[in-house]
N, C-alpha and C positions, 0 to 999 in steps of 0.2 A: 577378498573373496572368502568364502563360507561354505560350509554345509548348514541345509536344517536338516532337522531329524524332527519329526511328530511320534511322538510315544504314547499310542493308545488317546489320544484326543478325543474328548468329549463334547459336546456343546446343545447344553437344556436352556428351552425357552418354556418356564415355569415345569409342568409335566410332562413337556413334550420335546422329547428327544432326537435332535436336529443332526449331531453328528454320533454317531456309534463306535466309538474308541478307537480311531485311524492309526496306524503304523505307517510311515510312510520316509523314507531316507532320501533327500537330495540331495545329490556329489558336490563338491566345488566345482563350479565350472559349468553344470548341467544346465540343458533346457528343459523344463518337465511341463508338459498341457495335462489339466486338470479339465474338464471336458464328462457333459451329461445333460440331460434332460433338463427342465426349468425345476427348480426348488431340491434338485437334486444336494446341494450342500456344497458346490463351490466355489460362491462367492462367499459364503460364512467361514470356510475353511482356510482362505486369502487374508479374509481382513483378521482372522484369528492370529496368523503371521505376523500379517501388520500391526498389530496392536489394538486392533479399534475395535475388536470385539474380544469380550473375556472369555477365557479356558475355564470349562466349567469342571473339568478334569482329566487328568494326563498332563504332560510335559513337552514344554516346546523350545527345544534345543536352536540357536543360532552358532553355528561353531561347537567348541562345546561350552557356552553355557546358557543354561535355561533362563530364557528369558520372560515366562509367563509374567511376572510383576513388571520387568523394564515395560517404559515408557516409547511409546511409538518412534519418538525423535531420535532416542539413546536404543533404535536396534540397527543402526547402519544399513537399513535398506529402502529404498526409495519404489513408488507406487506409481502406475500409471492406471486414470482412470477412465471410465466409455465416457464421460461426457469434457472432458479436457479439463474442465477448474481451472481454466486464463481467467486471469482477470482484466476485465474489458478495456480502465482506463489507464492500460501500461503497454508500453510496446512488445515486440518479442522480444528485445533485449530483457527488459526490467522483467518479464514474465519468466525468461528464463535463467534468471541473477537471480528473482526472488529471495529464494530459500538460501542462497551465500551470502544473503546483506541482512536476514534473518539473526544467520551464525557469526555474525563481524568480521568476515572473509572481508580481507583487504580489498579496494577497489584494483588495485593492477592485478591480482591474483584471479579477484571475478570477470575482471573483462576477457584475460587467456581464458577462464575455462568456456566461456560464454563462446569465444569465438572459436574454440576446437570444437564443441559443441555445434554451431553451425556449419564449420566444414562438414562435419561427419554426417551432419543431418541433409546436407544441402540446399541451408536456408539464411547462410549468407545476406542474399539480396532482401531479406524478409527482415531484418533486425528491427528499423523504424518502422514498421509499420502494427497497428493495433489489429486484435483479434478480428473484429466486425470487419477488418480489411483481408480476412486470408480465407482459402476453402476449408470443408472439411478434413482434408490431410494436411495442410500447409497445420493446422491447426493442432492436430494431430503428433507433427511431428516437433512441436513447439513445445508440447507435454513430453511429447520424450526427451526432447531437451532438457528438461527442467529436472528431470530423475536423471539426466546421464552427466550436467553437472557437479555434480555432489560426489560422486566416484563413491556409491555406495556397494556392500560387496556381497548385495542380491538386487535383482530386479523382481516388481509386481506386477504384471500387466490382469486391469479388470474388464474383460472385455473388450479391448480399445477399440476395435474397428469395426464394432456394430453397428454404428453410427454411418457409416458409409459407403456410397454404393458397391456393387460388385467389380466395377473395374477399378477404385481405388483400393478396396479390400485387397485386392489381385498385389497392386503397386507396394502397400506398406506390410505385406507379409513379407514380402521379400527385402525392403529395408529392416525389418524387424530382424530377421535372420543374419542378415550381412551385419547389422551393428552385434550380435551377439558373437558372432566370426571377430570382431575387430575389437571388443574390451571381454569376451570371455568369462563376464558374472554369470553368476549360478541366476537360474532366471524361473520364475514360475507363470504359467500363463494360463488363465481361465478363461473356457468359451463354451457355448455352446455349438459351434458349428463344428464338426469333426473335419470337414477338410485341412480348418485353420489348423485342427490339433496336428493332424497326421503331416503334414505341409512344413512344420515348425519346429517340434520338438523330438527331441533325440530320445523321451519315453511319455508314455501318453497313460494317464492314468481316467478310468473310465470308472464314474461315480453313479451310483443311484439309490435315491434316500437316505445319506447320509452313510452309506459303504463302497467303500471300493470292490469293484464285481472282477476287473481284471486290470494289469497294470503291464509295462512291456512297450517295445520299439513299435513303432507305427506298424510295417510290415508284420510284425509276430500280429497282431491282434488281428491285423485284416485276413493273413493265411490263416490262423489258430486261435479263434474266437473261442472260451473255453464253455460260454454259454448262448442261449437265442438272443438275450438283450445287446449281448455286444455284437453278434453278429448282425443284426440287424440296425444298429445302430450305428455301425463302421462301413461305411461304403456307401458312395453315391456314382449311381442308382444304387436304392437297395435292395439286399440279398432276395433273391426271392426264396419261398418256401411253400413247401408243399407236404399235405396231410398223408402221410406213409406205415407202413408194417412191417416190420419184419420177417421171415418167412426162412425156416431152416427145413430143408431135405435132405436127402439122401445124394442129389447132385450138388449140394452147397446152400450158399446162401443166398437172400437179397433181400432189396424194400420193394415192396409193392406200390406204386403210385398209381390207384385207378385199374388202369388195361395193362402200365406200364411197371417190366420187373426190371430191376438195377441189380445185376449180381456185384459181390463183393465176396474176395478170399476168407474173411472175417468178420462179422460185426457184436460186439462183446455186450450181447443182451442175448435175451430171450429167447424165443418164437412165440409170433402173436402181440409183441410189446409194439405199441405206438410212437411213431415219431415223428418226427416234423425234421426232413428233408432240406438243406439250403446250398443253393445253387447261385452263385452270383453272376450273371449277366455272361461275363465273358465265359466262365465255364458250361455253357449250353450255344453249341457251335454247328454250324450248319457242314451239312456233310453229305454225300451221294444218299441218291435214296436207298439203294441197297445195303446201307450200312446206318440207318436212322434208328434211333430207339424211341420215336416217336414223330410223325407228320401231322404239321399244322400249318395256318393258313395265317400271312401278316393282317393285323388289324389298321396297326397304327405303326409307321415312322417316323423317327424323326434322325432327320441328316445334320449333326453338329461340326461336320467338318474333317474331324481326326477320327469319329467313329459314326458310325451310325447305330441309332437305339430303336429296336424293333418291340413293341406290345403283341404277342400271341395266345392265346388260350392252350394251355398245356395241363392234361387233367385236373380240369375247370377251374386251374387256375390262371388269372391274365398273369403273364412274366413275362420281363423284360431280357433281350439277347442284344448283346453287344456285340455288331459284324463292323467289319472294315468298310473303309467310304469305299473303296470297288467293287464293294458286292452290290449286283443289281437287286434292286427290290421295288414292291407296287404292291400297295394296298390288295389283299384277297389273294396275294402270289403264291401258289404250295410253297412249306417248308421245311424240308428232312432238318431234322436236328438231334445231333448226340450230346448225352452230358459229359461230361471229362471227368472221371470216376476218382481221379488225384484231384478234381477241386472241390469235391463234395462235403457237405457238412451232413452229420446227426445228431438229433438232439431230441433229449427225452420232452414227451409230452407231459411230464407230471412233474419235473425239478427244473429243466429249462434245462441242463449242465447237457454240455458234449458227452456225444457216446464215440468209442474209439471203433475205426474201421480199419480194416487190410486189404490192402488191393492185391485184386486177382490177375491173371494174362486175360481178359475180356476185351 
């Protein structure tokens, strides 16, 4: 196992500048999701690891040493990719020996690791048989076979489970994890879908345009988004928000939403500054009418089971509230709801960065 270390990493495509000088340290051991927008910079920032794309400046540390010139084969880490790379007219064994019969790995040595390999994967009963004959996870996990023979001491996952619907995505995140539980490489994983990131990795770093905007345990970024793009970009549903003021008197503070005032003990701006307000789902919670900071009428539900997700018009804007499956609800139903003043976000309208708040006895 290893650390990488990224030291200010570069990557130009002719004039135009793809990654903007990355710092970025991963521990032995670690699971890190790399996770943003499409074109955001992390699949170039992966295969820059990997080898398969050149460092156009800065240093790229395996262990300690810089491996920018080593060769993809001589940096001991192994890649898993979205589209699997079997090759069709080999079985699962031979697809997943490949790369040992590459390196002249004795054949009794290939066969063991081949078959702890399919234990761990639980694809045993799958050795004879050819790609065209397996699903898209059986397939799946036949690629991660193939990087977990090699006993390399990082993992690359690109994507892997784009390719597959949502109840097998569901399946191999969770094999994903459990096999990181049981050989403990340092592991890096690129996606775009944040669930997978936050679901998977023990720090989440969150990219756009080739910067990192904020980096941190799943939980910090979802409570302590430090600006609108992560906020709104971590959380399914997402956060909602709303066009706001601030507002200093003589009795204290608040934001203005529309009709509606939000007091707060403190808020470390101005008066008269603009903000943008985010509330996510659960933090806007239905409550007696006499104790509403605002009544509206449901548009839209929907009943998933463990929650139920309500569409309302809350100063003109439609947000979403997250109630419990035994709250009765019906299309057009009144609905007192209060915000939760400890879940609330600020954010400037002109830098996008958090603005800091204190909560009051409200």
């Amino acid at each position: 196992m290893a650390t990488i270390t990224l030291d200010k990493i570069v990557k130009n495509y002719g004039a135009v500048q793809a990654i903007h000088g990355i710092d970025l340290e991963i521990e032995d051991g670690e699971f890190v999701a790399l996770v943003g927008p499409s074109g955001c910079g992390k699949s170039t920032l992966l295969r820059m690891v990997a080898g398969l794309e050149d460092i156009s400046d800065g240093r790229l540390y395996i262990g300690d040493k810089v491996v920018n010139a080593v060769e993809p084969r001589d940096r001991d880490i192994a890649m898993v990719f979205q589209d699997y790379a079997l090759y069709p007219h080999m079985t699962v064994a031979d697809n997943i020996g490949f790369g040992l019969k590459m390196r002249k790995t004795t054949q009794s040595d290939r066969k063991a690791r081949i078959a702890e390999a399919a234990q761990m994967l639980q694809i045993e009963n799958l050795l004879d048989r050819r790609p065209a004959e397996l699903s898209g996870g059986q397939r799946q996990r036949v690629a991660m076979g193939r990087a977990i023979v090699r006993r390399p001491s990082a993992f690359l996952f690109d994507e892997p489970l784009s390719n597959l619907d949502a109840k097998l995505r569901v399946e191999m995140r969770t094999e994903i994890k459990r096999l990181h539980g049981l050989l403990g490489r340092t592991t890096i994983y690129v996606t775009h879908d944040q669930v997978e990131a936050l679901t998977l990795a023990d720090r989440v770093v969150i990219l756009k345009e080739g910067r990192i905007l904020q980096e941190g345990p799943p939980l910090a970024l979802y409570d302590t988004p430090t600006n609108r793009f992560v906020a709104e970009f971590i959380g399914s549903p997402q956060m909602n928000m709303f066009d706001g003021t601030v507002r200093h008197s003589e009795t204290g503070v608040c934001v203005e939403i529309g009709d509606l005032r939000l007091p707060f003990a403190r808020i470390d701006t101005a008066d008269g500054v603009r903000v943008h307000l985010g509330a996510r789902p659960e933090a806007i919670t239905p409550c007696v009418p006499d104790a509403a900071d605002v009544h509206t009428h449901v548009e839209v539900y929907e009943p998933l089971g463990s929650d139920t997700m309500v569409s309302a018009k809350i100063a003109g804007v439609m947000a979403v509230v997250r109630l419990s499956p035994e709250t009765p609800v019906a299309r057009g139903m009144d609905l007192p709801l209060r915000f939760d003043r400890s879940k609330l976000h600020l954010f400037s309208t002109k830098t996008g960065e958090r603005i800091k708040t204190v909560l009051g006895t409200v």
